[in-house]
C-alpha positions as semicolon CSV with decimal commas, in nm:
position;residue;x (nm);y (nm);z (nm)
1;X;4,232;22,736;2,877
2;X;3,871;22,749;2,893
3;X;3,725;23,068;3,109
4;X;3,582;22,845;3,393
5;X;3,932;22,729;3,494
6;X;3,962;23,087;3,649
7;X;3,813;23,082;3,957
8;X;3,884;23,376;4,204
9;X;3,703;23,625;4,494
10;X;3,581;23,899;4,261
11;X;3,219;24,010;4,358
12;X;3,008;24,009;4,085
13;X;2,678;24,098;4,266
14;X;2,656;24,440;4,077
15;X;2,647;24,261;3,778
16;X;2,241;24,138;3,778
17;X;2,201;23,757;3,716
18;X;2,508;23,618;3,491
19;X;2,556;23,334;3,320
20;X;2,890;23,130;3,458
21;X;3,042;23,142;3,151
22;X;3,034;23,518;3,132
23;X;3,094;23,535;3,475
24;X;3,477;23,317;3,431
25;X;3,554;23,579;3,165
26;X;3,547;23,906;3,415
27;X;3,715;23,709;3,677
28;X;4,001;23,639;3,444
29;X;4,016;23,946;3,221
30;X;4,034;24,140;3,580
31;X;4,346;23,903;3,654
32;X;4,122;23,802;3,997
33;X;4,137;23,428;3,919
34;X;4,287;23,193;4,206
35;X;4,557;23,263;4,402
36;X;4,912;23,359;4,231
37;X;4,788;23,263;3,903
38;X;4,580;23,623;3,828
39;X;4,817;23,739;3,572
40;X;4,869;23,444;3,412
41;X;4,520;23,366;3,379
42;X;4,443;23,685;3,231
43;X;4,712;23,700;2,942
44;X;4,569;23,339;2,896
45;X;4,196;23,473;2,889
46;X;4,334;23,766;2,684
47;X;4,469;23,535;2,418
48;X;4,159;23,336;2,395
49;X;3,983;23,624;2,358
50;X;4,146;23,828;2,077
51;X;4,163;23,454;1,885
52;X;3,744;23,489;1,895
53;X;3,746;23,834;1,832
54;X;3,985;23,738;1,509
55;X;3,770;23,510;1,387
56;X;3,452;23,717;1,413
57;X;3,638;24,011;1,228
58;X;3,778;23,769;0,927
59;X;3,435;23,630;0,901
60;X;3,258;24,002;0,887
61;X;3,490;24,106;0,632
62;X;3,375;23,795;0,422
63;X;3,009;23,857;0,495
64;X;3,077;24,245;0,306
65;X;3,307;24,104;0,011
66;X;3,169;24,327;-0,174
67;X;3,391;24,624;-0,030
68;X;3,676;24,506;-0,274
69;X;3,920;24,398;-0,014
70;X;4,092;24,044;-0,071
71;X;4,390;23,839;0,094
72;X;4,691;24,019;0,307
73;X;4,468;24,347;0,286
74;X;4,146;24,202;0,439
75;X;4,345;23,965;0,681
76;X;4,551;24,283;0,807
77;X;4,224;24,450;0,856
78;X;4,068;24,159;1,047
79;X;4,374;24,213;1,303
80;X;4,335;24,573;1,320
81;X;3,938;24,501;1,419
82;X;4,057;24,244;1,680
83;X;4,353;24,451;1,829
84;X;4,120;24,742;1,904
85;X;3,833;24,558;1,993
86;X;4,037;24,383;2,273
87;X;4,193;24,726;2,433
88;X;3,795;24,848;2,418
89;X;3,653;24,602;2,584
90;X;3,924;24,527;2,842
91;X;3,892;24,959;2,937
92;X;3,519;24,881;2,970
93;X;3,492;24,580;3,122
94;X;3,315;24,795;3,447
95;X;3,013;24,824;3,154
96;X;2,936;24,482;3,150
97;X;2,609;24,441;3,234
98;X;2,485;24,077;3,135
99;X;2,219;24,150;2,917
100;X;2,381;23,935;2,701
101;X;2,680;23,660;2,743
102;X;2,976;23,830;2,708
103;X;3,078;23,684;2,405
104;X;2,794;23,855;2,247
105;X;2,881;24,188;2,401
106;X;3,234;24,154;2,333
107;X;3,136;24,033;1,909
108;X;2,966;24,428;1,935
109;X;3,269;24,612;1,938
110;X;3,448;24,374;1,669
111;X;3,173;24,430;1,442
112;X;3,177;24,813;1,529
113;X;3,604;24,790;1,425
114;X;3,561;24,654;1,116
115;X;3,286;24,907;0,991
116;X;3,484;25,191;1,114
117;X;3,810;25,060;0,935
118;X;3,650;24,977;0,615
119;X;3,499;25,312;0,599
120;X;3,826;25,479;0,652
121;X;3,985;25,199;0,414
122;X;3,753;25,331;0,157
123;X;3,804;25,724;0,187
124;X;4,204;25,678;0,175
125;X;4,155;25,402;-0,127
126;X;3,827;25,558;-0,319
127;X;3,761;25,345;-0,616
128;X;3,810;25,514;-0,971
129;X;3,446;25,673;-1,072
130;X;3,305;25,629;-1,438
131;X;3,244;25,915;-1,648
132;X;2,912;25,861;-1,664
133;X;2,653;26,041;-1,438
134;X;2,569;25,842;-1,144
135;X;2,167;25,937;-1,257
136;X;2,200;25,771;-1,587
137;X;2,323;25,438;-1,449
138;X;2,026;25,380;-1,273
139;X;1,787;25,285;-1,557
140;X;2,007;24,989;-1,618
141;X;1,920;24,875;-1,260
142;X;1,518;24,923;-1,354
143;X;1,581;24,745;-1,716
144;X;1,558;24,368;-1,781
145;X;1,676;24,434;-2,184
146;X;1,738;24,710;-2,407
147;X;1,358;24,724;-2,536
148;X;1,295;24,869;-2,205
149;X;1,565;25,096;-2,170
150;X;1,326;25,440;-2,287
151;X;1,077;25,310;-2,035
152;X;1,362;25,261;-1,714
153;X;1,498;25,548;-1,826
154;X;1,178;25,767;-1,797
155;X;1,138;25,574;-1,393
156;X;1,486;25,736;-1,341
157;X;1,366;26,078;-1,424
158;X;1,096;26,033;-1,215
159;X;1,290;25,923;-0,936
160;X;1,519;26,169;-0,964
161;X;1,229;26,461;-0,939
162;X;1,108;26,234;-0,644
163;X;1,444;26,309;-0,481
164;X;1,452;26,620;-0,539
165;X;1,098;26,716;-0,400
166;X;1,006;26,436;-0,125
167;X;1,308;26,418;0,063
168;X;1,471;26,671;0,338
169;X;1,816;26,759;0,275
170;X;1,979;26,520;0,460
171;X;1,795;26,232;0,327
172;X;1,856;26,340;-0,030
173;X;2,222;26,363;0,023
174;X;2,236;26,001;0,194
175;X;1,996;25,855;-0,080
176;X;2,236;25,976;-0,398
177;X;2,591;25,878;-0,198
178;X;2,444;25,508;-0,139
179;X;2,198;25,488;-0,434
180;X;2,354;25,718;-0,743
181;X;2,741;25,745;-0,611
182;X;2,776;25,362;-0,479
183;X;2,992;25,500;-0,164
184;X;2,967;25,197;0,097
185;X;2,732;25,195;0,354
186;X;3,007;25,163;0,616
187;X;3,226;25,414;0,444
188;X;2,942;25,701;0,459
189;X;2,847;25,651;0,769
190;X;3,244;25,708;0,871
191;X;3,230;25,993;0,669
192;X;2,959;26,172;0,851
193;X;3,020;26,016;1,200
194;X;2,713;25,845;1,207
195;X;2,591;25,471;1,247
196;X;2,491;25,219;1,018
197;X;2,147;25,186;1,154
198;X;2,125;25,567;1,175
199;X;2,198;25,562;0,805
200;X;1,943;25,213;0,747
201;X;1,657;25,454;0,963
202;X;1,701;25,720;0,716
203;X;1,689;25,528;0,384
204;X;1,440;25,354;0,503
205;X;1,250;25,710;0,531
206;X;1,355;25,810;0,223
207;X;1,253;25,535;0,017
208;X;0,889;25,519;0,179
209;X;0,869;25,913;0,042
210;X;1,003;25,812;-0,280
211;X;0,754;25,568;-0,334
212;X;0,486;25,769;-0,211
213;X;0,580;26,049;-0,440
214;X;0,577;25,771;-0,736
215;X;0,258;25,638;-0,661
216;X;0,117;25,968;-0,627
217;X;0,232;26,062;-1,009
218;X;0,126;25,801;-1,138
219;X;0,465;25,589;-1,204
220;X;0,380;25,276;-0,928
221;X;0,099;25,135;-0,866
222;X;-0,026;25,085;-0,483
223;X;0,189;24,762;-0,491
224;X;0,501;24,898;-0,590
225;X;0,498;24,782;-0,960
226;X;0,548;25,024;-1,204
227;X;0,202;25,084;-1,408
């Protein structure tokens, strides 16, 4: 069943200009489609809906392979994003405000389900942690062979005073969980109830003050190479 074969009474004029499609959707998701047919309709629409909702959850959890989580595990985590997405957007359906197609709105709170899981997946399943310091890792990310290694390494004390001096508390602490302890972006920002663009907005900040700081002391040059 496509959305426009709901057709039904429900005003819509509070709703600004919508497009049709987006319209058919709140008609049948509000069971309002023609007459005796409301119900049916909606567990139709509902259906269709969680099946797009699916599908944008599997492929998000692709996009962020990176998080470790393969086969059964990621697919069971992709339903869990879709389930939950569909009983939050059904309760706020009176939100809808066409700014975008529905669709769209409706891919927001997937997307928002499968950060929040995988951060939780990650605190209850935290991957083993080297013995190593997280600080002296980073030279190897600085190095392209060993003969650089004394060089890299003296960048990573640098950056580490940089850290230590340019940032503000909070930035410090977000800038060695992503950067020094490798704790997902997703799973940190579940830690501390915050966003992922909240967290983006602030190591963004962070790393315009560490550079700054390097420049200033002589480690960068204006361009961001070292000198």
């Amino acid at each position: 069943m496509s959305p426009a074969d709901c057709t039904g009474g429900v005003s819509l004029s509070n709703r600004g200009s919508l497009d049709e499609e987006s319209r058919e959707w709140l008609r049948c998701l509000a069971g309002t489609g023609r007459e005796g047919r409301g119900t049916a309709d909606r567990d139709q629409a509902l259906a269709r809906l969680h099946k797009l909702l699916l599908g944008a959850a599997r492929s998000e959890l692709r996009r962020r392979s990176s998080v470790g989580i393969e086969g059964r595990e990621r697919d069971d985590l992709a339903h869990q994003a879709a389930d939950d997405a569909l009983l939050a957007i059904t309760s706020k359906l009176d939100r809808f405000r066409g700014e975008s197609r529905f669709t769209t709105w409706a891919y927001k709170f997937v997307i928002l389900e499968v950060s929040s899981k995988l951060g939780r997946h990650y605190w209850r399943n935290p991957p083993v942690q080297v013995d190593a310091d997280g600080w002296e890792r980073i030279p190897d990310r600085f190095s392209a062979g060993p003969a650089e290694h004394a060089e890299s390494r003296e960048l990573a004390g640098a950056l580490r005073r940089a850290v230590t001096e340019a940032l503000t508390e909070r930035q410090r602490d977000i800038f060695v969980a992503i950067v020094v302890d490798g704790i997902p972006l997703d799973a940190l920002a579940a830690e501390l109830g915050s966003t992922r663009n909240a967290l983006y907005k602030t190591m963004f900040d962070a790393r315009r003050k560490i550079r700054a700081h390097l420049v200033a002391h002589g480690y960068l040059d204006e361009k961001g190479g070292e000198s």
